[in-house]
N, C-alpha and C positions, 0 to 999 in steps of 0.2 A: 620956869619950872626947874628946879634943884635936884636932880636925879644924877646918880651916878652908877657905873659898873659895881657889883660884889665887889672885894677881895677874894672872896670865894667863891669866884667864878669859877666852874667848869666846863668841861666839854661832854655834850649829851651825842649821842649818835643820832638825833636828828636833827635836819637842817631846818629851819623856816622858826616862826616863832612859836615856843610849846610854853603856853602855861603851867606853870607847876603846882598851885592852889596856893602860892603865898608870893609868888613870881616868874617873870618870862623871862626865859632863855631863849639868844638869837643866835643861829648861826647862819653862814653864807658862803658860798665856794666859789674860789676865784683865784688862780692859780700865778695869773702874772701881777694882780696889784699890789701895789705896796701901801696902802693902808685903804681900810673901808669905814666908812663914817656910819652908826647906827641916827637916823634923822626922827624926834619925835615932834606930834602936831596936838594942835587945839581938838575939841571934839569935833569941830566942823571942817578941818580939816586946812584951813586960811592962814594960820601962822605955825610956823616950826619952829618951837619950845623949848628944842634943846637936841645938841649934834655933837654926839660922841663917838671917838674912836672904838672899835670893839678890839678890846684888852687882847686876847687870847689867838695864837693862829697856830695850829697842829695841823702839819702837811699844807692842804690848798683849801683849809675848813677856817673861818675866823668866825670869834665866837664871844658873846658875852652873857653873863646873867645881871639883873635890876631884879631887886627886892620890890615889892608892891606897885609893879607894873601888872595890867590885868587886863581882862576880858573888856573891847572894846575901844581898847588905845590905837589909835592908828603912826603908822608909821613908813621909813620906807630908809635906802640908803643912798648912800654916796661914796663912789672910789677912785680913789689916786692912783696914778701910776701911767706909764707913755703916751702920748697922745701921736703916735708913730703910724700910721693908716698903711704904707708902703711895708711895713711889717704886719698889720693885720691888730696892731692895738689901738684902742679909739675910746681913752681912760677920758673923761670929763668930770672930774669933780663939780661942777656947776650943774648937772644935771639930775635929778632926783629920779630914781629907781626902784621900781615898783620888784620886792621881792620874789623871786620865782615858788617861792614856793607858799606864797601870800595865801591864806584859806578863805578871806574874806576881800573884797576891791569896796571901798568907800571914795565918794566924790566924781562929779563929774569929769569925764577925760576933757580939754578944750582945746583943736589943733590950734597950735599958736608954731613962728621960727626957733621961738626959746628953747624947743624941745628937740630942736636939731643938735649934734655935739662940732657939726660947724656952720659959719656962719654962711646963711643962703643968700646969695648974690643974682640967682636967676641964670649963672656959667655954668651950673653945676658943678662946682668944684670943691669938694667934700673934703680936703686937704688941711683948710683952714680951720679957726679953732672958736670955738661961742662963748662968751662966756656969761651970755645971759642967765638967770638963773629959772629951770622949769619949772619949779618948783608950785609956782601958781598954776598951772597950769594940767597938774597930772594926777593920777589917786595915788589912794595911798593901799597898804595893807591894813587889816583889821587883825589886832589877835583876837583868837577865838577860845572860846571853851564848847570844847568838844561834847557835852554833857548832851543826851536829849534820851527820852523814853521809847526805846523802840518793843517794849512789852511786848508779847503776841506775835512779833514780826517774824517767819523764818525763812531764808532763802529760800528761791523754787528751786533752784538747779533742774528745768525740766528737759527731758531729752531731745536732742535735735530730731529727733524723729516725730514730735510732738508737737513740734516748733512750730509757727507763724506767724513770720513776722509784717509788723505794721509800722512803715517810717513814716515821720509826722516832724513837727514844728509844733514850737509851743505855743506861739502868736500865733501862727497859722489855723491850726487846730479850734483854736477859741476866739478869737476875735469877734466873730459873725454870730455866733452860735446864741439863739433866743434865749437858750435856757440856763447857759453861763451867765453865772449875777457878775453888772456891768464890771465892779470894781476888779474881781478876779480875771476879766480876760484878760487874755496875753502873758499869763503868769503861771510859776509851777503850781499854785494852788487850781487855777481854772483849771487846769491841764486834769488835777485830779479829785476835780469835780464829778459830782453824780451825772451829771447827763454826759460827758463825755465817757465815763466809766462803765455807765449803762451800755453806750453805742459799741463802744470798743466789747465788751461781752458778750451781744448779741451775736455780733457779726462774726466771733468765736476764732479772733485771732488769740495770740500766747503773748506775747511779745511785744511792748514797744520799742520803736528805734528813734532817738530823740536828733534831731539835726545839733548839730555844736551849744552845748550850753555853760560850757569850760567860759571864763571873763574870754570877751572880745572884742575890737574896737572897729568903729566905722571909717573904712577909708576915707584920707582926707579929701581925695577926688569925688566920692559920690559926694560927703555932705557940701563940697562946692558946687555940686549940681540938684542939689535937693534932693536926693536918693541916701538911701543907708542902705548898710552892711546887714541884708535880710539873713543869710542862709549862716552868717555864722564863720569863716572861714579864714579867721584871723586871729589866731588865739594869744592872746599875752599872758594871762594867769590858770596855767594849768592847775591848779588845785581849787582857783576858788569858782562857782555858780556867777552866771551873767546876772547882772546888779537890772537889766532891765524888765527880767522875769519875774524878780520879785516884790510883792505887794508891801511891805516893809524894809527893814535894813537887815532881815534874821536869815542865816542860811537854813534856821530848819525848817521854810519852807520847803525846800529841795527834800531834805530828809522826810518828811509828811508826805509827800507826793511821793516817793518810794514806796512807803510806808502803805498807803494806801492803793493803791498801784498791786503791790502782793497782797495785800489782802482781798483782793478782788482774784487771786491767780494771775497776776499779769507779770511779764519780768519785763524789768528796766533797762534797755539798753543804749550806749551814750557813742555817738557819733564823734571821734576821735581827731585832733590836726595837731600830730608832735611831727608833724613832717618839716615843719615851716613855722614862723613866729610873725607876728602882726608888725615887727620893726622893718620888714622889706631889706631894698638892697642897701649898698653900703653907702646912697644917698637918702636912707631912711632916716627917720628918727631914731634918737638914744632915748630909750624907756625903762629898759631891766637887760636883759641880757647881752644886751652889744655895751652896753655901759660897766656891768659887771668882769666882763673877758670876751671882748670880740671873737678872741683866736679860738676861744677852747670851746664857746656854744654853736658856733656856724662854721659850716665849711667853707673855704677858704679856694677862692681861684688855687691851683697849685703852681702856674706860672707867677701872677701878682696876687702877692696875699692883699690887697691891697681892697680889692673886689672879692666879693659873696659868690659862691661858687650854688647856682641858680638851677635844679630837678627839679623843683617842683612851680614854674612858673611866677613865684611870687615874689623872688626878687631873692630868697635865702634859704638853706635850707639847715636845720637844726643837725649838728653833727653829734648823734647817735654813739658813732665809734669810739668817742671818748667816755672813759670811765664815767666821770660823776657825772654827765650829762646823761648817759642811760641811764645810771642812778636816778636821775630828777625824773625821768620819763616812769620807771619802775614804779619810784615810790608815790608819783601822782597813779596810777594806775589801782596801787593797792588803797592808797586813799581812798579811794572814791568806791572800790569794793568793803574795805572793812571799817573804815567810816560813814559814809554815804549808802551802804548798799546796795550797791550796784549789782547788776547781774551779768554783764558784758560790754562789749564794745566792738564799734566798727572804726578804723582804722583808713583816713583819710587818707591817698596815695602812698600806700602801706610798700610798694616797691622800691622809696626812697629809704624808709627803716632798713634795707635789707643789704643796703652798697656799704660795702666794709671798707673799700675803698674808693673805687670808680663804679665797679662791677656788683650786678644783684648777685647775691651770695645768700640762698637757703638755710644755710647753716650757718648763718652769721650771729655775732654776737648779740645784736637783737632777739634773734627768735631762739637760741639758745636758752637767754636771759630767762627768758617769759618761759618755756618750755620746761624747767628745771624749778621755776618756784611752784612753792605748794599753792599760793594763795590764785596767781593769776593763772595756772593749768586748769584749775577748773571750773573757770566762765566763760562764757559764750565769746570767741573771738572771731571776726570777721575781717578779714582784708578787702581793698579797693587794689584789685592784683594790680595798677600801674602807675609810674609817673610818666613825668616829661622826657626824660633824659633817653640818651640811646640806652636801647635793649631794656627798655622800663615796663611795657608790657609782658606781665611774669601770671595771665591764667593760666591757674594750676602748677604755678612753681612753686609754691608757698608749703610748709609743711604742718601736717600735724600738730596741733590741735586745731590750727587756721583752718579759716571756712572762706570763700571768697564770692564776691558780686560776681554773677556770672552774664557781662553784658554782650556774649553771642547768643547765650539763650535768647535775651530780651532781641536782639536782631533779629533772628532767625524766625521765632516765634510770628514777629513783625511781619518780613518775607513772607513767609509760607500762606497766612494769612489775608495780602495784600494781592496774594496769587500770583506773586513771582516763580518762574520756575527753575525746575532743579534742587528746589530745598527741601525735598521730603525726606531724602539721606539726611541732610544735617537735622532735620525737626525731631527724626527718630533718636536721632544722639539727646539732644535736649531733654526729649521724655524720660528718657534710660538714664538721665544723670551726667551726661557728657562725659563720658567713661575715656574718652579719647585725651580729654584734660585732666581729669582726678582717679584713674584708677590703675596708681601706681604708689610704691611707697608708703601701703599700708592704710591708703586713707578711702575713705568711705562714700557712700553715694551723697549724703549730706552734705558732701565739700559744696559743692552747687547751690549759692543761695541764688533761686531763679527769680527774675521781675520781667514784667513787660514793661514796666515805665517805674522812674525814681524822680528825685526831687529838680536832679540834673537830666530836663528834657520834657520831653511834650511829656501831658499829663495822658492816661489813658485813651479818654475824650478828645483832646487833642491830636492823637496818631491817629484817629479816623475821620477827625474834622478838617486838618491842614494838610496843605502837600509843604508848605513852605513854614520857616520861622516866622515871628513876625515880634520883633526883638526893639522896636521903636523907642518905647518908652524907658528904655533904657540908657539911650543918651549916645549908642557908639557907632549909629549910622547901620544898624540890622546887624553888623560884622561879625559880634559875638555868639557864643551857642554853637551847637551841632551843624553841622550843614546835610546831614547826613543823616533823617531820620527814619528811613521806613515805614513813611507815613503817605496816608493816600485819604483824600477828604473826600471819595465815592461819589462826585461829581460838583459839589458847592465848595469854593473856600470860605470856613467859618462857619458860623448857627446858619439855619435854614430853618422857613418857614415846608418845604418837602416833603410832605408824609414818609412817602418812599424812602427819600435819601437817609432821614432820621430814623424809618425801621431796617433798613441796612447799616444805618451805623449802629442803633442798638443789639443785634444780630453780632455783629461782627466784635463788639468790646464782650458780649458773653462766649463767646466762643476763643478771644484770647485768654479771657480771664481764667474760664473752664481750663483751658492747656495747663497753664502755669500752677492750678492746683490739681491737676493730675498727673504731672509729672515726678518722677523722682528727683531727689533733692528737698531745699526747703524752702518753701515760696517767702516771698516777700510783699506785699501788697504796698501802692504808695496812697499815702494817706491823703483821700478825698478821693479817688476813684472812682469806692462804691458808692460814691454819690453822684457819680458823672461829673464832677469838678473840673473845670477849664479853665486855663490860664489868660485865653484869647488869641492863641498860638506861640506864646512867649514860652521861647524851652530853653532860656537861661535867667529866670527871675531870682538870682541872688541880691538883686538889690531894692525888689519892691516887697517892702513892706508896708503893702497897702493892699487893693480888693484884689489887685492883678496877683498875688503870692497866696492871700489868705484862700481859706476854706470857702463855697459858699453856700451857705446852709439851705440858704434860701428856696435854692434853687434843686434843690436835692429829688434826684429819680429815686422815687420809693419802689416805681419797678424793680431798677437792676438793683438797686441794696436787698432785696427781699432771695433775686436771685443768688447776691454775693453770700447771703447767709445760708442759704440752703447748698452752694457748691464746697464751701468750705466746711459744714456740717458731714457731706459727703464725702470729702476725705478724711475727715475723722471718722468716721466708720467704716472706714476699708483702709486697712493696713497694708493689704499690698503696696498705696501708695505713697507709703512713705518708710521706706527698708534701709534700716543701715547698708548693709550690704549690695553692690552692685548685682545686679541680675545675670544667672548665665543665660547665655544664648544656644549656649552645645548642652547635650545632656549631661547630667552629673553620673555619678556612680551609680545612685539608684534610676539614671533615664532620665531622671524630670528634668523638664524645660523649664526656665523661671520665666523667661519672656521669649516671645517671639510674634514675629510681624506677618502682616497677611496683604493681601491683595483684597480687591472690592468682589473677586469671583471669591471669594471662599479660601485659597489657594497658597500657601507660603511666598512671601516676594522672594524672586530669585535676581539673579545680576541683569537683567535684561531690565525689568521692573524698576531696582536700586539706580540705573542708567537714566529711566525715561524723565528725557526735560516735561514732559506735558502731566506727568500724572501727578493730580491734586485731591487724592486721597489715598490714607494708608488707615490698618488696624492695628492690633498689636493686644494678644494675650499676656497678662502679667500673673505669677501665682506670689504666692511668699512662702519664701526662702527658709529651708530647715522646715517647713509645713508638707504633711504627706502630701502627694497629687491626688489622691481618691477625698479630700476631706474639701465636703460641701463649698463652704464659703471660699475656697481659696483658688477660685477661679476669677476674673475681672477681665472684662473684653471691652475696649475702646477703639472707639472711630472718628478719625478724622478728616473733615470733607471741604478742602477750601475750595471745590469746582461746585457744579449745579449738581442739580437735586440724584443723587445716585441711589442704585438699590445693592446691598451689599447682601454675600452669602455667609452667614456666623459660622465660624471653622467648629468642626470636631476635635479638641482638644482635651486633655487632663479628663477623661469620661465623662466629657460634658457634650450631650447632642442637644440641650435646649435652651433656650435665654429666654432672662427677663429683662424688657426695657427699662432701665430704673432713671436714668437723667439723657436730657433730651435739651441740647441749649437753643433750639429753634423754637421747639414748643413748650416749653414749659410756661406756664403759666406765673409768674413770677409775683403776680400781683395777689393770690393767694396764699395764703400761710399751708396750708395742705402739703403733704410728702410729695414728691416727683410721679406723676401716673407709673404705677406699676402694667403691663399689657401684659400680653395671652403667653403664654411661652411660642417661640419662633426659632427657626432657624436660618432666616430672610428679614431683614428691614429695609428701609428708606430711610438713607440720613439725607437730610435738607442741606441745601445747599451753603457754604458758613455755618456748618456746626461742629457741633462734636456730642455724639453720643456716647452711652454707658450700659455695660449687660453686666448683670452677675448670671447664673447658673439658674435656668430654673426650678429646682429641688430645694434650691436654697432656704432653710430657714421655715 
């Protein structure tokens, strides 16, 4: 193949490969090498065509243009420069490197030693030098053209007070599912198929939240034990779509599946890992970024630069504090908004973005960065408030615009429920927005994205089926996962043939599920829930991707889905329960009380009450905020009863002397499409034992 650089090369301010419509320009950042090779391939990827130096280097940006290079051509590079590891540089020209800022991954990855940058001995001693060539063995980039039809399409940007979210899997999601046609599962087109797009609107979530779909590669350890890299948590190519989602070699599936996705009302959100890179520690592979500049993409032990300096568990951790490495983090982020779509992102061990240098720092160059541009301030952003390292756990350290997983709600919830006591203080934090964690710094009741279960951990089904993990088929001896789940299997480990035991566990998953959408904040539901989905007590299935991770349709409670649509329905039509603003608990200027908590007699809880380890039920009046107290609908009374069957006195509050029962998670009838029984007006009910009930006013309406 006869190609050569322009003469008229320039330098473009963007990095990665941009099409021009007559040719592609490359460029690549890399601060200590001394020369970087651009590598081109056959269409299939099997022979490299032709390895040219890239002409051009302004600052630590090298850079070329080729005349009728285009759409399609795959590529990748290669760079020279110290092979010094006791310095922190691990240059291997032999090694073929996957562009970070590649938009397209072509070709199978295949672990082979070649990909190592020294040679594996079984000493571990990573000192040495390979000079095998990977070059068999890796993908490549794809240039792309960016062109596709998004007519019609227009952001939601819907409000977090509107919000609700549903995280899922793409595979997961569609694998099983009858009504997904075969060739589409497991892909972003199944994903945004009618029957999944149906289920998803009925059930009248806002939001999806998609597990990692950034390129990722499978640990070499699972495929030596017949497992893969399920959940996604390996990212090598921040810009381009996982090549195993899609049904072709085209990214616009991904864009279609937005596409349609909004058109239904639904926003897109993408499960984030710029904490970490899939090359591991500094006895990993050489792929793209440690081949590129060791020193300047990861951080560095500060005693031996020698070794990868390890927060986030995986062996390295992507070093943020450097300019053009937030660069690449930024400009994947805004790609994926104003190219792809996007509506948001959640941010995998998002405490490791924030160490400017050892220390979590709020106001660090990361959240700064993000905080100041126009494009990423205004989508949905969510943090994983921790990592690994000391002082890594930061809920509610995080600032403005951030929203974060809030996983003591999901304990606590657990707790109180499972009829531990003493947790009726901390449940009522939960309900109110955990105001003890976000209500400072200007930031809002919606900091709180509440779950009772996510992808990491027993599935809903599970915290009332197991006391214990049961992590087997994973290969590491039970070891891995929670140990620590606030889980109680109500007398059987596992299914049960039990009448009883199964209508106490059904019982008890609506009346978690009910909390979590009646509390303040903004729920999160994990996707398979409301089908009763179990994993078989496995609460770390990152690496089964098979029946033990998938959805199972099958097997689907049409009961509690019938109820998940009617409680979620329910707080869409009450605003109370979902308030930007934290609730007062003192009277304001004009008197009004926004929230306040009661006793089972009728009675406000006072500190004797707030004290008692035994008391397993509380209420609690909520109105909305900036809403007169005399106006009808702006009362909402809740009860919550994790003891036996209690009869509770409905308080006289906002000139309300009488209730209607409007949701009832013991009795409701779930198996009916009908409204929630409306009853007589009252000022005395019976909440059932494991539930939780609901009053509006009875004038109301």
């Amino acid at each position: 193949m006869n190609v050569s650089f322009s003469e008229l090369s320039f330098l473009k301010p963007e990095l990665g490969a941009e099409y021009t419509g007559e040719g592609t320009h490359f460029a690549v950042f890399s601060a200590h090498a001394e020369k970087i090779e651009l590598c081109l391939f056959s269409e299939d990827g099997s022979r490299e065509t032709a390895r040219l130096p890239l002409p051009k280097r302004e600052g630590d940006v090298w850079s070329g243009y080729i005349e009728g290079i285009g759409p399609g051509t795959l590529y990748g590079y290669r760079a020279h420069g110290p092979y010094d590891p006791h310095n922190g540089h691990r240059f291997n020209p032999n090694k073929l490197l996957l562009d970070p800022y590649a938009k397209q991954v072509a070709g199978t990855f295949v672990w082979d030693d070649a990909l190592f940058g020294y040679t594996i001995d079984g000493t571990g001693n990573d000192l040495s030098f390979d000079e095998r060539d990977s070059g068999p063995f890796m993908v490549k980039g794809v240039i792309q053209d960016p062109a596709f039809d998004w007519a019609g399409e227009e952001a939601i940007r819907r409000p977090w007070t509107d919000t609700i979210i549903y995280e899922t899997h793409v595979r997961g999601m569609t694998m099983t599912h009858p009504a997904v046609p075969e060739d589409l599962r497991g892909t972003f087109l199944g994903m945004a198929s009618d029957p999944i797009i149906d289920h998803l609107t009925k059930l009248g979530v806002s939001a999806i939240e998609l597990l990692p779909v950034q390129y990722f590669l499978d640990d070499r350890y699972l495929i030596e034990r017949g497992l893969r890299n399920y959940w996604g948590y390996q990212t090598l190519g921040f810009f381009a779509p996982q090549t195993r989602y899609m049904k072709s070699n085209r990214i616009t599936e991904f864009k279609t599946m937005v596409k349609r996705f909004h058109a239904a009302g639904i926003e897109v959100l993408m499960d984030v890992v710029y904490n970490h890179t899939a090359e591991g520690s500094e006895q990993g592979p050489t792929l793209s970024f440690r081949g590129l500049d060791n020193l300047s993409y990861y951080r560095q032990s500060p005693e031996k630069p020698r070794h990868t300096f390890d927060m986030t568990g995986t062996g390295n951790t992507l070093n943020v504090a450097h300019p053009m490495v937030l660069r690449m983090v930024l400009d994947s982020l805004r790609y994926w908004v104003q190219v792809m779509h996007i509506d948001g992102f959640r941010f995998d061990l998002a405490s490791a973005l924030g160490r400017e240098d050892i220390e979590f720092d709020r106001e660090g160059g990361f959240f700064d960065a993000i905080r100041q541009d126009p494009i990423l301030a205004g989508v949905k952003l969510i943090a994983e408030p921790w990592d690994i390292g000391a002082g890594g756990y930061q809920l509610g350290g995080f600032p403005h615009p951030f929203r974060e997983w809030n996983d003591r709600f999901r304990d606590d919830v657990r707790r109180f429920w499972k009829g531990d006591g003493g947790v009726v203080p901390t449940l009522a934090e939960r309900i109110a927005g955990s105001p003890v964690q976000f209500n400072h710094s200007d930031r809002g009741a919606t900091a709180s994205i509440n779950l009772v279960s996510a992808h990491d951990g027993f599935t809903l089904m599970d915290t009332v089926s197991y006391n214990d993990r049961h992590n087997e088929a994973n290969g590491e001896e039970n070891r891995d996962g929670h140990s620590e789940n606030h889980s109680d299997n109500m007398g059987v480990e596992g299914p049960t043939d039990d009448e009883g035991i199964r209508n106490a566990r059904a019982r008890r998953r609506r009346a978690m599920f009910a909390t979590m959408m009646l509390s303040q904040g903004v729920p999160m539901v994990l996707g398979g829930d409301e089908l009763g989905n179990s994993q078989g007590g496995n609460n770390n299935a990152y690496c089964q991707d098979n029946e033990i991770g998938w959805l199972d349709w099958a097997s689907e409670d049409e009961t509690f889905l019938t109820f998940c649509r009617k409680v979620v329905a329910f707080r869409k039509d009450n605003p109370a329960l979902c308030q930007e603003r934290f609730l007062r608990g003192e009277p304001g200027d004009d008197g009004h009380v926004e929230i306040a908590w009661y006793r089972s007699d009728g009675r406000p809880m006072d500190e004797e009450a707030w004290h008692d380890g035994e008391l397993r039920v509380i209420g609690v009046h909520i109105s909305r905020n900036g809403v007169a107290e005399t106006t009808p609908a702006n009362g909402l009374f809740l009860a919550f009863n994790a003891g036996a069957d209690c009869e509770i006195s409905l308080p006289r509050v906002n000139g309300t002397e009488q209730w209607q029962h409007v949701l009832d998670t013991a009795s409701l009838d779930a198996a009916s499409d009908e409204p929630a029984l409306v009853r007589a007006a009252q000022d005395r009910a019976l909440v059932a034992a494991q539930s939780v009930v609901a009053f509006i006013p009875a004038d109301h309406g």
